[in-house]
N, C-alpha and C positions, 0 to 999 in steps of 0.2 A: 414644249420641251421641258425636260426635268434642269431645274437650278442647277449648278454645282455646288459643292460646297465650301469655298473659295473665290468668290467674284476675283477677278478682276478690275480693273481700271482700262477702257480701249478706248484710244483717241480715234476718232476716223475723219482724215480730211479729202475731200471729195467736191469737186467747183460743182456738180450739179446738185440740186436739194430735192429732186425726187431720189437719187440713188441714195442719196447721206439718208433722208428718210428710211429709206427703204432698210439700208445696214444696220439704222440706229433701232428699228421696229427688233431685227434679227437677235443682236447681239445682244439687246435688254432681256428677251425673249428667252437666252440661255444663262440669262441671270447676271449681269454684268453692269457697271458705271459704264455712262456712253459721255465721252466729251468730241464735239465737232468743230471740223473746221472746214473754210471755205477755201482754202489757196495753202501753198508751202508755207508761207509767211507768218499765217495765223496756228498752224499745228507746232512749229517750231515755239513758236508765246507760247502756247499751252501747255507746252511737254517741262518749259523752265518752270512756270509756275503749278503745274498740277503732278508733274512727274508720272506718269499715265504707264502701267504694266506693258502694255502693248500699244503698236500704231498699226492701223488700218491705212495705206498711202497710195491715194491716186496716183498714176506718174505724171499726167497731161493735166498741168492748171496753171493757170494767171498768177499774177504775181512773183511768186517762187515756184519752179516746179518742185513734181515729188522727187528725182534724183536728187538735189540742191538741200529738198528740207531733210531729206532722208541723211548727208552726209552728215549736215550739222547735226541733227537729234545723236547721232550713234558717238559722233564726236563730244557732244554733253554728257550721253551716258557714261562715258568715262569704260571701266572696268565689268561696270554693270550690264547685263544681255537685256537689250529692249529690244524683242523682235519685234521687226515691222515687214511685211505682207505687201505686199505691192497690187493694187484694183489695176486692172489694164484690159485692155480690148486687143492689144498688140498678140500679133503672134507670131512676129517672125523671129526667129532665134536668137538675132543679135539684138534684137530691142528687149526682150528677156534677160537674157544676159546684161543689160548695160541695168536690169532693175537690181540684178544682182550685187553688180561691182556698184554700185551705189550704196549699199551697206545693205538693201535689202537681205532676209531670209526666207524667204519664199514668193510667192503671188498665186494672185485666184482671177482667173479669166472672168469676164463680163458672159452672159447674166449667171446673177450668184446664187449658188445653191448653198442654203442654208444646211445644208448636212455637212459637206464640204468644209465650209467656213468654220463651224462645231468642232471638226475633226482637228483643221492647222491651227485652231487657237488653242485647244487643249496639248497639239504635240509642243506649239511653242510657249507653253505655259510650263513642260514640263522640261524643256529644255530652260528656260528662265530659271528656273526651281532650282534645276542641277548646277548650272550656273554661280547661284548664290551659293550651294554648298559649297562647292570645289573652292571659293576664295573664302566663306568663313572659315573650312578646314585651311586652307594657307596662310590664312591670319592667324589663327591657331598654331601653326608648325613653325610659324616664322616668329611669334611671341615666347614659343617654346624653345626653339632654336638658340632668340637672344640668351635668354635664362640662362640655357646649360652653358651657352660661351661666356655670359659674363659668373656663373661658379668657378669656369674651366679657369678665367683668366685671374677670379683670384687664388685657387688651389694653387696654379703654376708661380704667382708672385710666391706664394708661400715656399711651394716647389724649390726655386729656383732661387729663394736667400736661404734655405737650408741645404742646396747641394752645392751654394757657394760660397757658404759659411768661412771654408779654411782658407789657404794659401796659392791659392791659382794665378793669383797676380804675380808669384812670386817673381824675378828677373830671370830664374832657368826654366822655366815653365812656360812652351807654347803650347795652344791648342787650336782645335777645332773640331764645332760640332753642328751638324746641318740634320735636326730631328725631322721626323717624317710626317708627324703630325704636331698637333698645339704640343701636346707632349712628346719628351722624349724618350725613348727608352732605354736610352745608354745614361751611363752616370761616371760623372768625372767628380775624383774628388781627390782632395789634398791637403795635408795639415803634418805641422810640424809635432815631432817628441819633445820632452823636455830638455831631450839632449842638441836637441837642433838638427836631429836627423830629420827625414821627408818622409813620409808613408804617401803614396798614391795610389789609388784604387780607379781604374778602370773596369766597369758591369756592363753588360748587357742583358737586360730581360728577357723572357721571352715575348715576341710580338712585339708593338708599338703601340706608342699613343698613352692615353689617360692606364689602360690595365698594366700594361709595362711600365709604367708608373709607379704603381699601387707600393709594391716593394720599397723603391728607394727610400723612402723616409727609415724606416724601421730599421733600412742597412746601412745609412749615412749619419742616423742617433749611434751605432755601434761603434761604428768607426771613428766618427770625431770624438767618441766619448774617450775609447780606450784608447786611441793615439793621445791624448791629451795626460791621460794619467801615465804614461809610457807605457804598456803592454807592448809588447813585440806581435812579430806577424803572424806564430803559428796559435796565441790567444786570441786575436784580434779575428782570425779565420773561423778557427771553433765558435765565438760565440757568435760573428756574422752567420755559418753556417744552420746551427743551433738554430736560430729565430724564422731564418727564413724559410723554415724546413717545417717549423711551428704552426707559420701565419697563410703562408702563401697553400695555393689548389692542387691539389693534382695535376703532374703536366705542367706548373709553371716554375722556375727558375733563375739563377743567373749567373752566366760564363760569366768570370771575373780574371783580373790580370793585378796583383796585389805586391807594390813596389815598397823596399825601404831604401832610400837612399841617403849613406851614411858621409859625410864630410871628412868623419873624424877620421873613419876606416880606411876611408876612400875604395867603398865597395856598395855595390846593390845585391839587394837580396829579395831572389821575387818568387813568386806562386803562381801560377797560369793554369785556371781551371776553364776549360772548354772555350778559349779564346783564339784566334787567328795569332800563328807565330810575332812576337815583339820581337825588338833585335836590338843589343848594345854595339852602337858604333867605336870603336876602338879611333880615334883621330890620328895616332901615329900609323898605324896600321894600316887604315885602313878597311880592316877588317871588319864582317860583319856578324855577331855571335847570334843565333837566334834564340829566344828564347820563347821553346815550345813549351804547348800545355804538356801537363804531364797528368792533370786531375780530373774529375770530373766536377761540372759547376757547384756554386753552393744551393742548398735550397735541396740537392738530392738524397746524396746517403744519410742516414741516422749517424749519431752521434759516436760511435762504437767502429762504426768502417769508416768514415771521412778521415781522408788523409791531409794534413797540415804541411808535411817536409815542405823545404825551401831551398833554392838554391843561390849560393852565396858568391860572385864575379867581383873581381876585381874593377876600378874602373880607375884610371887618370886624370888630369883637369880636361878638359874639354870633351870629353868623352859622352856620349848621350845615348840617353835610351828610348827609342820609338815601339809605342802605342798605338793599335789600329782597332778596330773594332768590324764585325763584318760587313759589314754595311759598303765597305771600301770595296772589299775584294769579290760581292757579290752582284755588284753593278751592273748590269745588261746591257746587250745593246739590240737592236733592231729586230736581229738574227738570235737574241735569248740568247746570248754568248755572254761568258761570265768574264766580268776585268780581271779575275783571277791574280792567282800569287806569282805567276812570272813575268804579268807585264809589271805588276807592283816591282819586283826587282830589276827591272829593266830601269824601271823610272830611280832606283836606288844605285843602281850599276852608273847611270847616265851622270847621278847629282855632284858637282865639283864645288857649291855654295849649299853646305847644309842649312844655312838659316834660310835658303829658298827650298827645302822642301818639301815645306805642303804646301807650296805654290804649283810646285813642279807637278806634285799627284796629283790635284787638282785639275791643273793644265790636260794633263794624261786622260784623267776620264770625260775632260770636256772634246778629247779629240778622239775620245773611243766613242764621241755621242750615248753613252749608256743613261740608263733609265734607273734613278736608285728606285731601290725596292724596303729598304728597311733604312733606320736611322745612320749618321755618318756619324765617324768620331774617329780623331788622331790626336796624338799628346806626343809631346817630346818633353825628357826632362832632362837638364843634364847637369854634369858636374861642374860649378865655376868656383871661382879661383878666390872671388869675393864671401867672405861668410856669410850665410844668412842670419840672421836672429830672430829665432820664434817671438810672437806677440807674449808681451808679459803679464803675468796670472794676476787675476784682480779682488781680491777677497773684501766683502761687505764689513769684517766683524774690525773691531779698531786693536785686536792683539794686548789689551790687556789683560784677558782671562788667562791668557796661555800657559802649556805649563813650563819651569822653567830649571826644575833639579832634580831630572830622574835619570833614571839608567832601564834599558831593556836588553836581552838577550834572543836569540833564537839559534837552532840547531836545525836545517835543513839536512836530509839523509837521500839515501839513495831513490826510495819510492818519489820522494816530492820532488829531487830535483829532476827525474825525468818529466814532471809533468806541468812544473809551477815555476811560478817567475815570481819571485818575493821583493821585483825593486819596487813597481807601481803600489804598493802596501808602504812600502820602507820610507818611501819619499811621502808619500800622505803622511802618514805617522810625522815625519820632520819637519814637514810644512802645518805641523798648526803652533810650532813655534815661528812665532812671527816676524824673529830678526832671522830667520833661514830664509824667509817667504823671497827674497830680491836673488837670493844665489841659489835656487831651483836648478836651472840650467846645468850649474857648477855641480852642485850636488848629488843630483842624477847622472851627470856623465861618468863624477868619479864614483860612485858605486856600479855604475853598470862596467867599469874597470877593472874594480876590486872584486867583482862576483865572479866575471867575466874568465879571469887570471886563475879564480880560486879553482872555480870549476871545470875549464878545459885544461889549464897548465897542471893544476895540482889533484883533482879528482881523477879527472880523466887520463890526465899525462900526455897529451898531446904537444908536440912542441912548434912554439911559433917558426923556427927557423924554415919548416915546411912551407911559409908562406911565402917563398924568395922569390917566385916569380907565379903568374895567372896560372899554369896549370899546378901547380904546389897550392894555389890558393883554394883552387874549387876543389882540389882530394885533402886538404885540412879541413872543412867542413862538410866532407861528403865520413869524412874517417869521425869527426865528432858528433853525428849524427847515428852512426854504426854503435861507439863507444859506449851514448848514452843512453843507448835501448840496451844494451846488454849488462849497463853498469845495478852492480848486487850490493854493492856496499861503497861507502865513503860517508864525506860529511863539509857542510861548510855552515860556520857559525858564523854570524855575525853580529856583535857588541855597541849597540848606540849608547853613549852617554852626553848627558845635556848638563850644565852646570852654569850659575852665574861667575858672572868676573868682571868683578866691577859694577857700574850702570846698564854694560851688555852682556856677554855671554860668550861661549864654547860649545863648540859639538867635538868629540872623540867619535872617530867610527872604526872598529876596529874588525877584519877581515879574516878566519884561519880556515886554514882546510888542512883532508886526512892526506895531502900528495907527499912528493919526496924532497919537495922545493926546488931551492933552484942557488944560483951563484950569484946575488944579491950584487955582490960587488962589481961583477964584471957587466952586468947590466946596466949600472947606477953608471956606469964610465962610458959606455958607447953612445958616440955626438947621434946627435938628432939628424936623421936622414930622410927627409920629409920624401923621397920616392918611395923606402924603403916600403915593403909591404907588412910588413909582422914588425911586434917589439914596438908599437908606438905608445902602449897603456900605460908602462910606467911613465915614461916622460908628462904623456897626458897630465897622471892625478898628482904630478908632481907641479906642475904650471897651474892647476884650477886648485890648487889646495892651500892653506896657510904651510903648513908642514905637514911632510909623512916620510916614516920610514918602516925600515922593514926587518924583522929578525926570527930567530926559530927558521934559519936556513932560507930563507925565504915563506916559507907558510903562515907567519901571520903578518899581516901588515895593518899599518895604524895611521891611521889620514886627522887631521885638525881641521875647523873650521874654526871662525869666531866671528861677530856681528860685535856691533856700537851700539849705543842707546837708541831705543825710540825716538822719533823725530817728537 
């Protein structure tokens, strides 16, 4: 017989020694190591110590039989396929069988033919073979597996101290999010202005997991960036829109739901692109406002058709605004039945304890047995009563270079004030004088007052009185939205000057516009009406300012700051 080219190793244990003879003549014959044994006992030694490819295994011997040695060897080999052939004279069906259930893999009837023999030891050579591939390749996939889970898990650490970077912990701020995979694909995020308003962005990408992923870094750098310099929502939108339109595939995108909620105004003002309706809970009321998409996600239109508009609600103290992402509403159950948006109201129809909530929806889809199918995510933000205070800005430089007696000017007109927001510039510009650096806060609110005032009251001509009650509130900025796309002319200047005085210093910032003014004096007299909706801006920059007043009919106004020496 021709060699192979791959011997083997075959143990053969066999109590007679003409037959062991006879196998071991065979098997050498086809080119093979022959180890023998006399009983169960002695092939079991041999297989620990020589580890033998294959067993040859009588069933009937002294000592141990071969069912007994046969259980132990297969139980040694562990993972590993040592087939072992069973020698037998037996021919009734259940004593075959019982060579089987003994871990045998086959047998070969007494007297042995050497062709035969040839044949099962090459098939179980090559099932041996296949064997050993199938668990290197799993040792392989399962080495490879670890790898990409321990990337995955430091990516997500990264992940997840950058989408948690802002104010999520804030005390009005509940959530919850149950991703579908290691990652998620929804993005919750939240950071205060410099005025101490809230921007909150809730996205969804498309798909799940690490690719629905991919985006949020590049869209939660935009937004903490420019919520931090103040930018408002419809720059903060354009340039989230902008990047993601830049970076991301064909086909990939993100519904987004883009909150501001203001303390001072006591209003929210949101953007909902391709999101499942939010809704402002009204607590007196009752009522529930919904707050549908009106746009299409970001990530899709070019720069030129993306629309930015916002819509601007009133809200009260206890007032809250709920966030869903679809994930809720698309939940399954058994029957491919969607939890849909009526039972969702059902479960909002039922709730008499809003802080149980998202207990209650919860609850709901664990008694609809539904199957989610894409990432979960719910926020509630609301209005409290307590003020929050943004984390305070922390500069490396020690403010001795700073400058400390100049004056600037600028004239905004009608093309830029449709399109630009000159506070986030104006406060940079303030803040690298270093005694402004602790009343950021202060200084940001009252110019976003004084701009505020110049340009709807005085540019525009809109009058606050329109804001007496929620539906006056949403047609006063549905009307300054109309005004400032059609406005062809006007103007609003604004005057910084910085001066020492003494060890510390002064800021002048002086406000005028092209409007018709206003009655100075009858404003400056009406008591502070903390329900009231409109008319709280003067009072505002009169409480955060050293002094200001106001002349030229009301069109220009002049606010003071002043800081102490360096520490």
């Amino acid at each position: 017989m021709q060699p192979i080219e791959a011997p083997l190793c075959v143990l053969i244990a066999e109590d007679g020694a003409t037959d062991r003879m006879l196998l071991s003549s065979i098997v050498r014959r086809q080119g093979h190591e022959v180890l023998t044994a006399s009983n169960g006992a002695e092939a079991v030694e041999l297989f620990v110590r020589q580890r033998p490819h294959l067993v040859l295994m009588d069933a009937m011997m002294p000592v141990m039989d071969g069912f007994e040695a046969a259980r132990q060897i297969k139980r040694l080999a562990g993972e590993a396929l040592v087939p072992i052939i069973f020698l037998t004279s037996l021919t009734q069906s259940e004593a075959l069988a019982r060579c089987l259930e003994a871990g045998g893999d086959d047998f070969l009837a007494k007297p042995y033919s050497p062709v035969i023999l040839a044949a099962k030891i090459k098939a179980m050579d090559r099932l041996r073979r296949l064997q050993e591939t199938v668990l290197q390749q799993r040792d392989q996939i399962t080495q490879h597996h670890d790898y990409l889970l321990n990337e995955q898990r430091v990516a997500k650490a990264v992940f997840d101290k950058v989408a948690h970077s802002g104010c999520l912990s804030a005390p009005n701020i509940r959530y919850l999010q149950s991703p579908y995979a290691l990652f998620n694909g929804d993005l919750l995020l939240a950071a205060f202005t410099p005025t101490g308003d809230m921007h909150v962005l809730l996205g969804d990408f498309t798909g799940h997991g690490l690719p629905a992923a991919v985006g949020a870094m590049p869209l939660a750098e935009v937004f903490y960036g420019m919520t931090a310099k103040g930018y408002g929502l419809p720059e903060t939108l354009r340039e989230m829109n902008a990047k993601l339109k830049r970076i991301l595939p064909v086909g990939m995108f993100c519904c987004a739901t883009l909150l501001c909620l203001s303390f001072q105004r006591r209003a929210v003002e949101v953007w909902n692109g391709g999101m499942p309706d939010g809704y402002l809970h009204r607590l007196a009321s009752g009522e529930r406002v919904p707050l549908v998409a009106q746009h299409l996600p970001l990530g899709v239109l070019g720069a030129e058709a993306f629309d930015d508009r916002t819509e601007v609600l009133p809200m009260a103290l206890g007032d809250r605004v709920f966030l869903l992402s679809d994930g809720v509403i698309d939940t399954c159950d058994a029957n491919d039945q969607l939890f849909g948006v009526e039972r969702l109201q059902q479960v909002f129809a039922a709730n008499r304890e809003p802080d149980l909530l998202f207990e209650e929806i919860q609850q709901a889809l664990g008694e609809f047995r539904g199957q989610v199918r894409d990432d979960v995510s719910m926020v509630e933000v609301s209005l409290s009563e307590a003020r929050l205070t943004p984390p305070v800005l922390v500069y490396s430089d020690s403010g001795q270079s700073c400058p400390l007696d100049w004056s600037v000017s600028f004239e905004y007109r009608a093309a830029t004030l449709k399109r630009f927001n000159p506070l986030p510039y104006l406060l940079q510009l303030l803040l690298e004088v270093h005694g402004l650096r602790t009343q950021s806060g202060a200084l940001y609110s009252v110019l976003s007052e004084l701009y505020s005032n110049a340009l709807e009251h005085g540019v525009l001509g809109l009058d606050s009185s329109l804001k007496r009650d929620a539906q006056g509130f949403s047609r006063y900025y549905r009307e300054r939205a109309v005004r400032l796309e059609a406005l062809q002319e006007g103007f609003v200047r604004v005057h910084l000057q910085v001066e020492p005085q003494g060890a510390g210093g002064r800021l002048l910032i002086r406000v005028e516009d092209s409007g018709h003014g206003f009655d100075v004096g009858r404003v400056l007299a009406r008591p502070v009406d903390s329900d009231r909706l409109s008319g709280r801006g003067v009072s505002l920059i009169r409480q955060l300012s050293r002094r200001a007043s106001w002349s030229d009919d009301g069109r220009s106004a002049c606010v003071e700051f002043s800081w102490e020496p360096l520490a």
